[in-house]
C-alpha positions as CSV (number, residue, x, y, z in Angstrom):
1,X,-59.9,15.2,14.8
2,X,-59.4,18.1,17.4
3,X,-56.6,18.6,19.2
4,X,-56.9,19.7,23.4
5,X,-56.4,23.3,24.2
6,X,-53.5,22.0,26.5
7,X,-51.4,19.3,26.1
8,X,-50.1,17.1,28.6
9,X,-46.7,16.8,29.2
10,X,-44.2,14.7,28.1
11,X,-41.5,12.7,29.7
12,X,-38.8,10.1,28.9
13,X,-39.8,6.5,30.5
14,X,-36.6,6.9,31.9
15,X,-37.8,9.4,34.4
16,X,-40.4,6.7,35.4
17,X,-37.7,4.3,35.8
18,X,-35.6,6.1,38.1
19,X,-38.5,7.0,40.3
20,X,-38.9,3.1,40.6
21,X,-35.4,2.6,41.5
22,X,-35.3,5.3,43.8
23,X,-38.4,3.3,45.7
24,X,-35.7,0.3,45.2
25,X,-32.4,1.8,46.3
26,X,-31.5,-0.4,42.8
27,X,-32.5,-0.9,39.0
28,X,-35.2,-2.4,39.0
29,X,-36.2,-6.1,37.0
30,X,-38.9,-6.4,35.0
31,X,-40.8,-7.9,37.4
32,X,-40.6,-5.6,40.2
33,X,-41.1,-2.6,37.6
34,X,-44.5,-4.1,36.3
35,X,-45.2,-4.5,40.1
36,X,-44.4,-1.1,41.2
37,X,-46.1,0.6,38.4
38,X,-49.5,-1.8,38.8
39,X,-49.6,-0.9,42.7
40,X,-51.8,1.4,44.3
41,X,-55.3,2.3,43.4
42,X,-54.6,3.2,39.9
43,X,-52.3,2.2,37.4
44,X,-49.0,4.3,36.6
45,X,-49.9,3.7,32.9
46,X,-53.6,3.5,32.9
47,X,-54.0,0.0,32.7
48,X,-51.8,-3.0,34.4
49,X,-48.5,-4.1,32.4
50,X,-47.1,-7.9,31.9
51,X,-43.6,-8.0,32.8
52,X,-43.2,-8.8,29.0
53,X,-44.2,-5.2,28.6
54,X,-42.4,-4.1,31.6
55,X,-39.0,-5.6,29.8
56,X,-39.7,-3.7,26.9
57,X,-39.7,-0.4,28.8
58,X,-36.5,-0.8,30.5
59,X,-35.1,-1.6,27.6
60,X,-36.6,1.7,25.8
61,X,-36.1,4.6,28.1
62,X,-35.7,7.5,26.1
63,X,-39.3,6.6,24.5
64,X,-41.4,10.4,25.3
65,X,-44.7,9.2,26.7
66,X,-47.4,11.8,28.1
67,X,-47.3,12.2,32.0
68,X,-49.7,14.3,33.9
69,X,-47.2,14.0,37.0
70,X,-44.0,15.1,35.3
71,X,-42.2,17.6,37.2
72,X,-40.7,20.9,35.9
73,X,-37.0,19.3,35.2
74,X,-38.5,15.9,33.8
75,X,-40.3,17.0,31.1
76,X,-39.9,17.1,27.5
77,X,-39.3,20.8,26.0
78,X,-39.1,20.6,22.0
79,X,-35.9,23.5,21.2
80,X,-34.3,24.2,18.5
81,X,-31.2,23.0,18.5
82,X,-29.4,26.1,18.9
83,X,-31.8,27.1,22.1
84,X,-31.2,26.0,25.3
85,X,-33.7,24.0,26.9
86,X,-35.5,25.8,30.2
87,X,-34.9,22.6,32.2
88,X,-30.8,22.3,30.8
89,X,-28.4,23.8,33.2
90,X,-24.7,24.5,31.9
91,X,-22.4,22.6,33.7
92,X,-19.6,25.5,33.3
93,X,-22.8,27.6,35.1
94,X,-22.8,24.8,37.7
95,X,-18.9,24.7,38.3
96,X,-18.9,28.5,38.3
97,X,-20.9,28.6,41.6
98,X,-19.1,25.7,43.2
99,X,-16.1,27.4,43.2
């Protein structure tokens, strides 16, 4: 078995939910996920989802799946535990420059 010189990247499902619900203004049901990710020309997971399947992703967000259209702060960075992640911000960083 041979492995690609470059791997896509990963993301959380959860991601892909909150892009839904951002479409929504809401959380979305089952239903109106496996509707939202079936439109358009191609399907969001390569083929079309039952709401069955649908239910089983909300229900499962921090699953990793590979995403060609994850952006820089959505994707999954494998760290030690020690290391901070590139796409991790410190919140004392964050309320340093608020203040």
């Amino acid at each position: 078995m041979s492995t690609p010189a470059t791997s896509l990247p990963k993301m959380m499902l959860g991601f892909v939910v909150r892009r839904c619900s951002v479409e929504l203004g809401r959380r979305p049901t089952p239903a109106e996920f496996a509707a939202w990710a079936n439109g358009g020309e191609a399907h969001l997971f390569g083929r079309p989802i039952s709401e069955a399947e649908a239910a089983l992703i909300l229900r499962h967000q921090a699953r990793l799946v590979t995403a060609r259209s994850a952006t820089g702060d959505e994707q999954y960075v494998d760290v030690d535990e020690l290391a901070a992640a590139p796409n991790v911000v410190r919140l004392a960083d964050v309320r340093s420059r608020r203040l």
